[in-house]
Structure formats: structure tokens, C-alpha cells
C-alpha positions as CSV (number, residue, x, y, z in Angstrom):
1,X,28.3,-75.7,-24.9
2,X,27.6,-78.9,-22.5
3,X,25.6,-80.7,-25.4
4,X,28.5,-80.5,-27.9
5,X,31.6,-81.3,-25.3
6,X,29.4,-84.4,-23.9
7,X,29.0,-85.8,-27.2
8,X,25.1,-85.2,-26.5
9,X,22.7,-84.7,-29.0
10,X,21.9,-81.3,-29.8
11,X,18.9,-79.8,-28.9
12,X,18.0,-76.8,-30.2
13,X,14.9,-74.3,-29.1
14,X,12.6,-71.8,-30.9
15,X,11.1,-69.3,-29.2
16,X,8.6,-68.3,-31.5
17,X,7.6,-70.4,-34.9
18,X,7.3,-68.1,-37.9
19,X,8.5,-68.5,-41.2
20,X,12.1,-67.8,-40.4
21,X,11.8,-70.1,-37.2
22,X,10.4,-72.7,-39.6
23,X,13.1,-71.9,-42.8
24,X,16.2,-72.0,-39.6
25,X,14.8,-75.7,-38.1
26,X,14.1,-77.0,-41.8
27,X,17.8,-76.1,-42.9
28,X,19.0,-77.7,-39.8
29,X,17.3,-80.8,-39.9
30,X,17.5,-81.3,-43.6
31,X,21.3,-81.1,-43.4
32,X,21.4,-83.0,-40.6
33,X,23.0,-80.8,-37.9
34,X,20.3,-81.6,-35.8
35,X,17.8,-84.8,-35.7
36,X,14.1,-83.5,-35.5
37,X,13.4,-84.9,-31.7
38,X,15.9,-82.5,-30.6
39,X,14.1,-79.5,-31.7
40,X,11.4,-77.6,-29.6
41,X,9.5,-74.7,-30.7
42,X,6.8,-72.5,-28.9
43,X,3.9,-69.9,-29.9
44,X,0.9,-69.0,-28.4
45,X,-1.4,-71.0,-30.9
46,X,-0.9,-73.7,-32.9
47,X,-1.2,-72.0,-36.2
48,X,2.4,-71.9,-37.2
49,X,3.5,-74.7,-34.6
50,X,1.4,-77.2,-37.2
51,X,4.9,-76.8,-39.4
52,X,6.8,-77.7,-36.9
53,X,5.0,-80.7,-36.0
54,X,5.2,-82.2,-39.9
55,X,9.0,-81.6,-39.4
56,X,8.6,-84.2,-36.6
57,X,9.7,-81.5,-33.9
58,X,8.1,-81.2,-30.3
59,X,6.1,-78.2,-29.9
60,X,4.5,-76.8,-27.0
61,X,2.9,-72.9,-25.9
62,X,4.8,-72.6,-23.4
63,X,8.3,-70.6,-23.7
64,X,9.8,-71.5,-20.1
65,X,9.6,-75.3,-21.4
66,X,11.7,-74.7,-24.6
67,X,14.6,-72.7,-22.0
68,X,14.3,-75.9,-19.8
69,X,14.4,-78.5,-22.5
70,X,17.4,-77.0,-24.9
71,X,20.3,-75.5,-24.8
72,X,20.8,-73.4,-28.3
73,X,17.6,-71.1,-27.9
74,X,16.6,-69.4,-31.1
75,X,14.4,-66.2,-30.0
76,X,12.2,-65.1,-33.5
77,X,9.2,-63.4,-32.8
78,X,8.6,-60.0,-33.4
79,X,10.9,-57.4,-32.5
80,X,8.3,-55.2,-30.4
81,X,6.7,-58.8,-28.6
82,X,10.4,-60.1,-27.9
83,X,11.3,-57.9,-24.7
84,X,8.6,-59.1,-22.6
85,X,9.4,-62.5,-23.6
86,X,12.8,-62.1,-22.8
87,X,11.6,-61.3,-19.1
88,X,8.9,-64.0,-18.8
89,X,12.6,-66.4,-19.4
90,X,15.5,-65.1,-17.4
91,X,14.6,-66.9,-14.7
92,X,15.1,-70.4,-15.8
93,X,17.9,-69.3,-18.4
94,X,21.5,-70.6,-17.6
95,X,25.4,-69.9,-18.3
96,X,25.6,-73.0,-20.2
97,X,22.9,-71.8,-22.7
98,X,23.8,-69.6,-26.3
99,X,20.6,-67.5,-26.6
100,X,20.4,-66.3,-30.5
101,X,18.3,-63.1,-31.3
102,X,17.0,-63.0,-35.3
103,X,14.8,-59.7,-34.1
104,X,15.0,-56.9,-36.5
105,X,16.2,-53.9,-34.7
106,X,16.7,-55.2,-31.3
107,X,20.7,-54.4,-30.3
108,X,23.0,-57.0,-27.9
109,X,22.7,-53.7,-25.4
110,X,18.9,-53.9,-24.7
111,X,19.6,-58.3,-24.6
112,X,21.9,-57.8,-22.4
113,X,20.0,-55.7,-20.1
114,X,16.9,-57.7,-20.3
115,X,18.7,-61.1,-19.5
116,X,20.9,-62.6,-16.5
117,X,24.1,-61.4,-16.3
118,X,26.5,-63.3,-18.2
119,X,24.4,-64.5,-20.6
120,X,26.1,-65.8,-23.4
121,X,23.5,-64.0,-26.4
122,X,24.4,-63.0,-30.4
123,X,22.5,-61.9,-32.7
124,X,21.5,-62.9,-36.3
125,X,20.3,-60.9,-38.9
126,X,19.1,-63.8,-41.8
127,X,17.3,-62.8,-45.2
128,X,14.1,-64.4,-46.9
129,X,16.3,-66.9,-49.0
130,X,16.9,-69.1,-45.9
131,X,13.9,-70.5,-47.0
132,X,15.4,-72.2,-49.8
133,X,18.7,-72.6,-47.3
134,X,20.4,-70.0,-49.6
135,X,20.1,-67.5,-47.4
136,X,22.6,-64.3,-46.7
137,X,23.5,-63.7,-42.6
138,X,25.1,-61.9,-40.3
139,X,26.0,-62.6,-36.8
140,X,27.4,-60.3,-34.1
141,X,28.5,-61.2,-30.5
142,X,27.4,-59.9,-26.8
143,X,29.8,-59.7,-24.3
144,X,29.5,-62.9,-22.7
145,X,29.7,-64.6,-26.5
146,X,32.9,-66.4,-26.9
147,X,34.3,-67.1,-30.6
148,X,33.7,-70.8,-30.4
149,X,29.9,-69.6,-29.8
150,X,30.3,-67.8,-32.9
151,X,31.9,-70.8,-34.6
152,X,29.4,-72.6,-33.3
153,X,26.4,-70.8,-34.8
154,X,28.2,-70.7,-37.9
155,X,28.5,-74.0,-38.5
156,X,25.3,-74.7,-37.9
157,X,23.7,-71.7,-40.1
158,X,25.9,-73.3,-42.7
159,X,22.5,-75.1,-43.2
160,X,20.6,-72.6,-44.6
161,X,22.9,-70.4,-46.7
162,X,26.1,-68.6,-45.8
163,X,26.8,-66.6,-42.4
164,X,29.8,-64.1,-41.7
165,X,30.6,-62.8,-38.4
166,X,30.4,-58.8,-38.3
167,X,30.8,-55.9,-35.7
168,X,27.0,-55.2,-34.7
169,X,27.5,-51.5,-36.4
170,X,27.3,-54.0,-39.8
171,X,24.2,-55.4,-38.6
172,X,22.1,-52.3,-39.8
173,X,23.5,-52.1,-43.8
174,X,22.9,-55.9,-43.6
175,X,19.9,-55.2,-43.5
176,X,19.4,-52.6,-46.4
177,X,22.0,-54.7,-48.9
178,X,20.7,-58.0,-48.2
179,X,17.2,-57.9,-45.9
180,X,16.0,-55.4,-48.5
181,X,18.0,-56.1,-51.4
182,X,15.9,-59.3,-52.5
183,X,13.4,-56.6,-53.1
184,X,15.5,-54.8,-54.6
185,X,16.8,-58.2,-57.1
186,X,13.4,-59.0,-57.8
187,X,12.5,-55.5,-59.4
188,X,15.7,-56.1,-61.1
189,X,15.1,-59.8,-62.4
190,X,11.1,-58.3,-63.3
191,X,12.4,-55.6,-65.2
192,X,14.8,-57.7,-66.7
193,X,12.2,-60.3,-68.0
194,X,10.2,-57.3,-68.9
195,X,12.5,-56.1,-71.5
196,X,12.5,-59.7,-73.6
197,X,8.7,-59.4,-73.4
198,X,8.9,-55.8,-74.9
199,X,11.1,-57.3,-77.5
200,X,8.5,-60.3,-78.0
201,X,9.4,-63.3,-75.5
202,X,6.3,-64.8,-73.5
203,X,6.3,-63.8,-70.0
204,X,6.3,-66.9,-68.3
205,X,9.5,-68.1,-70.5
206,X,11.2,-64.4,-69.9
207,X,11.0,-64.4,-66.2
208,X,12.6,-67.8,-66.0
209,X,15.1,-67.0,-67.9
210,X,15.7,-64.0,-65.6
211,X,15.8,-65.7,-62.6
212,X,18.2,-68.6,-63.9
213,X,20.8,-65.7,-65.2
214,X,20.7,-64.3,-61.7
215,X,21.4,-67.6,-60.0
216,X,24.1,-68.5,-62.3
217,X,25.9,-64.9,-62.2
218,X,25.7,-65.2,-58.6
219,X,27.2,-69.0,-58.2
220,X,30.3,-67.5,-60.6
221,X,30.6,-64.8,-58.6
222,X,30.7,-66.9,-55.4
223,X,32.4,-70.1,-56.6
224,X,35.1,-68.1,-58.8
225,X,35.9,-65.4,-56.1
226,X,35.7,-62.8,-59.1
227,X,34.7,-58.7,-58.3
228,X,31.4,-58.1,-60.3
229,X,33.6,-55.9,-62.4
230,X,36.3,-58.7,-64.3
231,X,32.7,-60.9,-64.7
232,X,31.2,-57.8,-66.3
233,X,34.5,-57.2,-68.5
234,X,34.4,-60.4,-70.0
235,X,30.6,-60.3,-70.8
236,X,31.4,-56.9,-73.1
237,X,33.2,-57.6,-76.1
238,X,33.6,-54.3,-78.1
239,X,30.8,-53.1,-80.2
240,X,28.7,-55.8,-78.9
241,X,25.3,-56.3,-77.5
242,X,26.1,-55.7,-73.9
243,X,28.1,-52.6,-74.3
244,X,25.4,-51.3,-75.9
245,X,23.0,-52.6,-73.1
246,X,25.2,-51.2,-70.2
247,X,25.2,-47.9,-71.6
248,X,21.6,-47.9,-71.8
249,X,22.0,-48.4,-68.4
250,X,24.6,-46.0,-67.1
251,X,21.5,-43.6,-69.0
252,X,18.9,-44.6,-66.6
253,X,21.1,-44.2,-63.8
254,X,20.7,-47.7,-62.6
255,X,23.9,-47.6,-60.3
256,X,23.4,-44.6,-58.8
257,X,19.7,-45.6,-57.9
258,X,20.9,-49.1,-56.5
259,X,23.3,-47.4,-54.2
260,X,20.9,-44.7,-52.9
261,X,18.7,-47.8,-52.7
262,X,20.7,-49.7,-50.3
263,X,21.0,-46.6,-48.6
264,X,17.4,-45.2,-47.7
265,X,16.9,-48.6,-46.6
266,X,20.1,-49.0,-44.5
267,X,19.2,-45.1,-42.9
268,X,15.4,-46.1,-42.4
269,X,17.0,-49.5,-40.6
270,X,18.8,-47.3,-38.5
271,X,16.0,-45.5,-37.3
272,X,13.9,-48.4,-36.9
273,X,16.4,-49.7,-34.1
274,X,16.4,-46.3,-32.2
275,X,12.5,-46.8,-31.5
């Protein structure tokens, strides 16, 4: 990428300013990949570009301005509005440019079709904890995508959370385990709560509690390298309370359900990219 080998500053485009748009730029800025002068973002009204602006970024409604002015374009507007978009832009996209996709749904195949040829275009699949810059991604590369792209995009997604490079055939369960499954850890972490208030606990005290035993089971798992299963073994002692509680639990069929869960949403993902 010219702005990298030059020693340039960065400037970085989004094409589109939504939530994730906004969560991506914030993560970026705040760690100080990129310096907020260096970031341009476009939509057609300023309801969302108003973020933006507090962050100290350029905005503007046109999207031919942001492919002109930067050379790491973000696209993030909605998957069904994003081919036309694509078209209004190939004519003043260039080789030197890495065009990012974060459109549900939307494979490298139809990108690449609806772009110049040799356009050097990944996509990104990110989940709703990018907000807090904790967020769960996956990136896959078009043909034209080198690995130091890839590297590239990495590093800089760093920012908000953590980012593997995956075959785009991933993209899809990525979607059902971790798009999906913050819905599926929030039913968890209410239910959770919900059984200490059964038993007596305010709400407001048993739903912190909840959330803070999910954030600390999750930083073992992560900062310890451990399988779920050796962090669970060392939880049970025997004939103690959490024996007792995961048999309860095996009852309900809570793993079973949490697979098929991850499933259905992975299939319906599936389905959603065929339309």
C-alpha cells in the first residue's frame, strides 16, 4: 500500500457511517493506528455522519470523494444498497487501493465482478462487541488480495478486538457462532442472573454479576490458552455445587440446544448469501 511504503500518513475511508463504520474508525483512532484527519466517511444525510464529526473525522455525501481522498476504503452499508454503490465507484478506484467489504452476505465473487479488474478487495465479517473494541472477526481474501493486505488489515483491526484470517467458506459459521452468538450469550448471562434472583439476589446485583463471570471466564480462556473443558474440570470438585449445577444442565439439554443454535443460524446465513 503507497501510504505505508512512503512513510505517509494513513488515510483510511468509509463508505457508509453506521454503527459498525463508527465502532471500526473509533477503535482505530483511539489506538492510534490512525490520526482522526486521516479518516473520511460518507452517507447520504448527516444523521450518522454527526459521529463522525465529534471524532474529528472529515465527512462528506459524496462516495467518489472518499475513493479519491484515501487509500484503505471501508465499504459498510447495507448488504442489498452496497452493489450499486460499488458501481457508482469503480471508475475512480485504483490498484494501489485495499477495498474492505463488512456486508453481511455479500461473497468476494459478486466484489469482484462488480469492481475493476485487479482490485485488491477482502472481506470482514466483525460482531457487535467492536463497539467496545472487543470485538470477534474474520477476514477472507479476493484474488487480487495479497497476504501483507491481510497482515495489513489485521493489524489494524487489532484495534477493536481480535481478527483471524479464514477461507471465505468460514465466513458463513462466523456468522452463526459469533454474529449471532452474542445473542445467544446474552440469553445465557439473563438466564444466568435469573436463576440468583429465583434463589433471592436483586436483579440489578445478579445481572452484574453475570456479566463480570462471563468476562472473566472468557479472558482465562483467552489469556491461558485452556479448552473450555480443563477450565470446567477444575471448577467441579466432587460432590460439589457445580457438579450438581452441570447436571442440571446436561437435563435441560443446554449443549445440544447451543449447538443446533449455532447451527440454524449458520444454515439461515447461508441462505441469506444465496439471495
Amino acid at each position: 500500500m503507497a501510504a505505508a511504503d512512503s512513510g505517509a500518513p494513513w488515510s483510511v475511508g468509509f463508505v457508509g457511517a453506521g454503527r459498525m463504520a463508527e465502532a471500526i474508525a473509533r477503535g482505530l483512532i483511539q489506538a492510534g493506528k490512525v490520526k482522526a484527519q486521516h479518516v473520511m466517511a460518507s452517507a447520504p444525510t448527516d444523521r450518522n455522519l454527526c459521529h463522525f464529526r465529534a471524532l474529528g473525522c472529515r465527512t462528506t455525501h459524496s462516495n467518489q470523494e472518499v475513493l479519491q481522498s484515501c487509500s484503505l476504503i471501508f465499504f459498510a452499508t447495507k448488504p442489498h444498497v452496497l452493489p450499486a454503490v460499488l458501481v457508482e465507484v469503480a471508475p475512480v478506484i485504483t490498484d494501489e487501493q485495499i477495498l474492505v467489504s463488512v456486508a453481511a452476505g455479500v461473497p468476494l465473487r459478486t466484489l469482484e465482478e462488480l469492481l475493476p479488474p485487479r482490485a485488491r478487495v477482502l472481506r470482514v465479517s466483525p460482531n457487535l462487541p467492536c463497539v467496545v473494541q472487543e470485538g470477534a472477526m474474520v477476514l477472507a481474501r479476493g484474488c487480487w488480495a495479497g497476504s501483507s493486505d491481510a497482515q495489513l488489515l489485521q493489524s489494524l483491526l487489532a484495534a477493536c478486538g481480535q481478527c483471524e484470517e479464514v477461507p471465505e467458506a468460514y465466513m458463513d459459521i462466523h456468522t452463526g457462532l459469533s454474529g449471532s452468538g452474542v445473542a445467544f450469550v446474552c440469553a445465557f448471562s439473563e438466564a444466568l442472573a435469573e436463576g440468583a434472583v429465583k434463589m433471592g439476589m436483586p436483579s440489578d446485583l445478579a445481572h452484574r454479576i453475570a456479566a463480570q463471570t462471563l468476562l472473566g471466564t472468557a479472558k482465562l480462556l483467552l489469556q491461558e490458552a485452556r479448552h473450555p473443558a480443563q477450565l470446567r474440570t477444575d471448577v467441579c470438585t466432587p460432590g460439589g455445587t457445580t457438579i450438581y449445577g452441570l447436571h442440571a444442565l446436561e437435563q435441560g439439554g443446554l449443549r445440544a440446544a447451543t449447538m443446533s443454535a449455532v447451527e440454524a443460524a449458520t444454515s439461515r446465513a447461508k441462505e441469506l448469501s444465496k439471495k
